[in-house]
C-alpha positions in Angstrom: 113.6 118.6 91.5 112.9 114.8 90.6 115.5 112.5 89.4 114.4 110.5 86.6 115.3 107.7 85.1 114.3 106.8 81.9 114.5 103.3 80.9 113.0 103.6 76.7 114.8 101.7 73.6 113.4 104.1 71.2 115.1 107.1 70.7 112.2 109.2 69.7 110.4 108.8 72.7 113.5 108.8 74.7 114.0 112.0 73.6 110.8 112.9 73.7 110.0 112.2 77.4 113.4 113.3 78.5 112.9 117.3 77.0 109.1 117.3 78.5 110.6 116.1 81.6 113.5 118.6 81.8 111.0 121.3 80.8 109.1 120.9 84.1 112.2 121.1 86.0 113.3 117.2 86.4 116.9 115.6 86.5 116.6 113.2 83.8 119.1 110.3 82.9 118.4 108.3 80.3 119.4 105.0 79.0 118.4 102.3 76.2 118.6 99.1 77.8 117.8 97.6 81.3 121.1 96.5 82.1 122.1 100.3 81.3 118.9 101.1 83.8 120.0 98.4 86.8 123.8 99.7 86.8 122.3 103.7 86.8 120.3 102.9 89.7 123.3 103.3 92.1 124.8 106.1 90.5 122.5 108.3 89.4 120.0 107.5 92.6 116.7 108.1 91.2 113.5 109.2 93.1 111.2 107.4 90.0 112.0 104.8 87.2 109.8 104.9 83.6 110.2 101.7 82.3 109.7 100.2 78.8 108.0 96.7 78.6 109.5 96.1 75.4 113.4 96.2 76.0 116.4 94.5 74.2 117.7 91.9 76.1 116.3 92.3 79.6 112.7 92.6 79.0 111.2 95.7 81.2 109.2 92.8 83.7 112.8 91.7 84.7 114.0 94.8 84.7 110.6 95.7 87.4 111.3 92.6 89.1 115.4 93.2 89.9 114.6 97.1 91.0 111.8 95.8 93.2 114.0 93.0 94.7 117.1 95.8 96.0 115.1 99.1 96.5 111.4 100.6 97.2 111.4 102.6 94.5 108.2 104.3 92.5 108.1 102.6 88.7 105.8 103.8 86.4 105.9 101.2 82.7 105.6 103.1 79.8 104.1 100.8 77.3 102.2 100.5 73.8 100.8 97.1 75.1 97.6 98.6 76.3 95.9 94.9 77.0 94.5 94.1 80.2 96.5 90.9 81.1 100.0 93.5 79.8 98.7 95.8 82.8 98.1 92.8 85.3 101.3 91.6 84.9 103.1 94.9 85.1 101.5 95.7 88.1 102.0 92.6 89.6 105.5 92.4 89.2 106.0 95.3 91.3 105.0 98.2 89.3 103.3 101.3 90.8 102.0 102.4 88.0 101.2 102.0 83.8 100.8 104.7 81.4 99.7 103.4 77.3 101.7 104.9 74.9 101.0 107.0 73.2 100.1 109.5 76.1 100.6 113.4 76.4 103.1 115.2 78.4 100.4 116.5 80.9 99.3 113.3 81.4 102.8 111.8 82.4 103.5 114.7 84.6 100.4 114.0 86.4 101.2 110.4 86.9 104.7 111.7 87.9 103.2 113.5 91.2 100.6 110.9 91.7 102.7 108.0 92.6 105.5 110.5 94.5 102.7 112.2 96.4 101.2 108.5 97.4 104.9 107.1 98.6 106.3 110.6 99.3 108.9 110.1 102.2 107.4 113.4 104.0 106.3 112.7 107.6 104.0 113.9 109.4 104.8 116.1 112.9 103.0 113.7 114.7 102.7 109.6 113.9 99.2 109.1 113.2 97.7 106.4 115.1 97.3 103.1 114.1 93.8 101.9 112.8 92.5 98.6 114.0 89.8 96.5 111.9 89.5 93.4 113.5 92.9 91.4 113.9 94.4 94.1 111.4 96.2 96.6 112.6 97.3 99.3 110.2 100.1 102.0 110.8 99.9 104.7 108.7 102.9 106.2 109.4 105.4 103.6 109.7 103.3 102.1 106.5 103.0 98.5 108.1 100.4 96.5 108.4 99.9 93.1 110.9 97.0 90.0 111.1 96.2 88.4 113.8 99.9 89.9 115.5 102.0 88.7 112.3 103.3 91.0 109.9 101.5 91.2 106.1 104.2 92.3 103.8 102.2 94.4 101.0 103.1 96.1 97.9 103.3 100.5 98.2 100.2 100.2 96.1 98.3 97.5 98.2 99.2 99.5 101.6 97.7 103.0 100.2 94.4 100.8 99.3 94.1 98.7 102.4 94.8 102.2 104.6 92.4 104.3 102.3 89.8 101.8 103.5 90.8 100.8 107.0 90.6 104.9 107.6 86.6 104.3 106.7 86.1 101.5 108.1 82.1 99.9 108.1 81.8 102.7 105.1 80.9 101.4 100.8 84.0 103.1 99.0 83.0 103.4 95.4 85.8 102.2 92.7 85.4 105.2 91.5 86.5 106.7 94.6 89.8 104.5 95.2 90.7 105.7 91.4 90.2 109.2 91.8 91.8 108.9 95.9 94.3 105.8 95.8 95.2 105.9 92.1 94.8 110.0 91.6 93.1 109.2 88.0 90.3 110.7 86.5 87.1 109.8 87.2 85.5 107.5 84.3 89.1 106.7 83.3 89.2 103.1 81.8 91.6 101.6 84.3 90.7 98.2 86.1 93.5 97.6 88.3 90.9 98.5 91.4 90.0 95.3 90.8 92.8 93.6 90.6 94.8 95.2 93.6 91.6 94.5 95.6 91.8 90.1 94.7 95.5 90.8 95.6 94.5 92.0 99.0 92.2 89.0 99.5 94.5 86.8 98.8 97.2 88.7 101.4 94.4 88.6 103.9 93.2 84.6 103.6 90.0 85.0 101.7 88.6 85.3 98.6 85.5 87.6 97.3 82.9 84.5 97.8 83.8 84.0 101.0 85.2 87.5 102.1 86.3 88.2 106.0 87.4 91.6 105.9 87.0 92.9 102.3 83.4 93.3 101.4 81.6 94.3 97.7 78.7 95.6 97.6 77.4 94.8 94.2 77.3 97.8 92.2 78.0 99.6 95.0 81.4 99.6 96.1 83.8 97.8 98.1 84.2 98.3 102.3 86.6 96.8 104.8 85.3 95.8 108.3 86.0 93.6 110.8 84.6 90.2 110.5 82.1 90.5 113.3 80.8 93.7 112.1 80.6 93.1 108.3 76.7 92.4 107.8 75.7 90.4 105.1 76.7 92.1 101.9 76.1 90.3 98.7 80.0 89.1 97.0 80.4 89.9 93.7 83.7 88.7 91.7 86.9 91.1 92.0 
């Protein structure tokens, strides 16, 4: 069973959400405000927040941003703000994922295993080795990553994406591959934040997609990750 917090103003869709959820076998608590949300967090101990952007009071980024400063924990924003630069900013306040209302119970439910299966605290019997690109040394199981011998201190989402790769080294992943395999969305869904969580790693790793050292696009291709003295010549493309 999940526990479930439920961060929504409205009361339709607070109700809403909270029988679909409780249907499919989740604890749900739910609240109306983020300051409700912040004081549940110790008492109720959620596995997964849903979080409204648009919030009374405390707006749903601050609400992200306070979570993300005391705990690790998986945050999905719920939101009818369906813009690019919305999703961006979600997501890069701490967010691990962003669903546009209005969406179907399926759908959330799906999201809902996504994100717990990608930060799922289940570990392996074994520790699986750590993969080495270069100067970056990635540890899967311990889900840290060092440059150069110094840690890089990555978001959940930014660690599944730079492992996904490093585990295929020297090979062109397709976006459409890190959405369906990093992201566990649909193929052809109309989600960019590939993209953007691939400009974040840049940044985390010193470059940029003109001059890259370790990340690589392929124009119209994909995207690979390789060492800088094995990463050819491919052509940059923005992203």
């Amino acid at each position: 069973m999940t526990k479930v917090l439920l961060i929504e103003d409205d009361p339709a869709v607070r109700r809403g959400v909270t029988l679909a959820l409780r249907r499919r076998g989740h604890e749900v608590e739910e609240v109306a405000s983020g300051e409700d949300g912040l004081a549940s967090l110790e008492d109720f101990r959620p596995d997964l927040v849903l979080l409204d952007l648009m919030l009374p009071g405390m707006s749903g980024l601050e609400v992200c941003r306070r979570i993300r400063a005391v705990r690790q924990l998986p945050i999905i924003i719920l939101s009818a703000r369906g813009d690019d630069l919305d999703m961006v900013m979600g997501l890069e306040t701490g967010a691990d994922d962003y669903i546009v209302k209005p969406f179907g119970s399926g759908q959330l439910e799906a999201r809902i295993k996504a994100v717990l299966r990608r930060l799922g605290s289940t570990e392996p019997d074994e520790p699986e080795p750590p993969v080495r690109v270069g100067g970056l040394l990635v540890f899967p199981s311990s889900r840290e990553v060092t440059l150069d011998g110094e840690p890089l201190e990555l978001t959940p989402r930014e660690f599944d994406l730079l492992c996904y790769l490093a585990r295929r080294q020297g090979q062109v992943v397709s976006r459409r591959e890190l959405l369906a395999e990093v992201w566990q969305q649909p193929l052809g869904g109309a989600d960019k934040t590939v993209d953007v969580h691939l400009s974040w790693l840049r940044r985390k790793l010193g470059e940029t997609a003109q001059k890259p050292r370790y990340l690589h696009t392929v124009r119209t291709v994909g995207v690979k990750l390789a060492a800088p003295d094995d990463a050819g010549s491919p052509q940059p493309e923005r992203g």
